[in-house]
KOLMI-67472 format. One line per field, with one value per residue (C-alpha): residue in three letters; y, z, x. Coordinates in steps of 0.02 Angstrom, whole numbers. Layout:
# KOLMI-67472
type c(ALA;...) $
py c(Y;...) $
pz c(Z;...) $
px c(X;...) $
END
This chain:
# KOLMI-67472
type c(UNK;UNK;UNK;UNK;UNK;UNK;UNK;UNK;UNK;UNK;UNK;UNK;UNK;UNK;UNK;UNK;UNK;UNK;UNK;UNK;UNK;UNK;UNK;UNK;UNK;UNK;UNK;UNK;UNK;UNK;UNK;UNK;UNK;UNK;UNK;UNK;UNK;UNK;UNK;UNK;UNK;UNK;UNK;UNK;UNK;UNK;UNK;UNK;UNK;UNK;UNK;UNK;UNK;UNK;UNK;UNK;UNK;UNK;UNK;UNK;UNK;UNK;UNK;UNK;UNK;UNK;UNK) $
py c(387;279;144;281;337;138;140;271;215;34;139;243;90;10;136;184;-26;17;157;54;-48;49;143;-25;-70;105;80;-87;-27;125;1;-112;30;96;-75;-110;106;-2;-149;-35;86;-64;-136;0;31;-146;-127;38;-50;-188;-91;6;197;259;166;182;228;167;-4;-76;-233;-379;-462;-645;-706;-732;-546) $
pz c(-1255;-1379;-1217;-1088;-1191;-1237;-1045;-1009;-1147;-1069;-890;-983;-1069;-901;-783;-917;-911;-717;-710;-839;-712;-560;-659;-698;-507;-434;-549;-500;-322;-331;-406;-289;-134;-249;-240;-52;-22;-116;-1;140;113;52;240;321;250;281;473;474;422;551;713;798;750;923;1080;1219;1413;1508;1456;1548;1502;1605;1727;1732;1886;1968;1993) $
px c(2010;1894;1899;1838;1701;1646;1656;1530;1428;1403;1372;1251;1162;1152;1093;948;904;911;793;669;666;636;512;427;438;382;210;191;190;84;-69;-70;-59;-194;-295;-250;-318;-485;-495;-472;-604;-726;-660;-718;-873;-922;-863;-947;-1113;-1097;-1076;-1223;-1235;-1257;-1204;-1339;-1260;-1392;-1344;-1205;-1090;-1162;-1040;-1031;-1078;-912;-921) $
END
């Protein structure tokens, strides 16, 4: 009996080094989707800032003279 329950113990002991772990991991993650939601919305202000507000349709692409 006192080996089963020295068993479970060590289980115990290991699964709660385990979830430390995965806890650790799961933070780690959710900054740097938090820092990559950052350079994303940075991103797209910048692209927002370099393309024209309103496209005029009266202009038409030129065609290269092959055409």
């Amino acid at each position: 009996m006192e080996n089963r329950l020295i068993s479970v113990e060590e289980k115990l002991a290991f699964q709660d080094d385990l979830l430390d772990a995965l806890n650790k991991t799961v933070a780690k993650q959710q900054q740097q989707m938090d820092m990559l939601q950052d350079e994303i919305r940075l991103l797209y202000q910048q692209m927002k800032t370099l393309q024209p507000n309103s496209v005029d349709a009266s202009t038409e692409p030129e065609l290269p003279p092959h055409y």
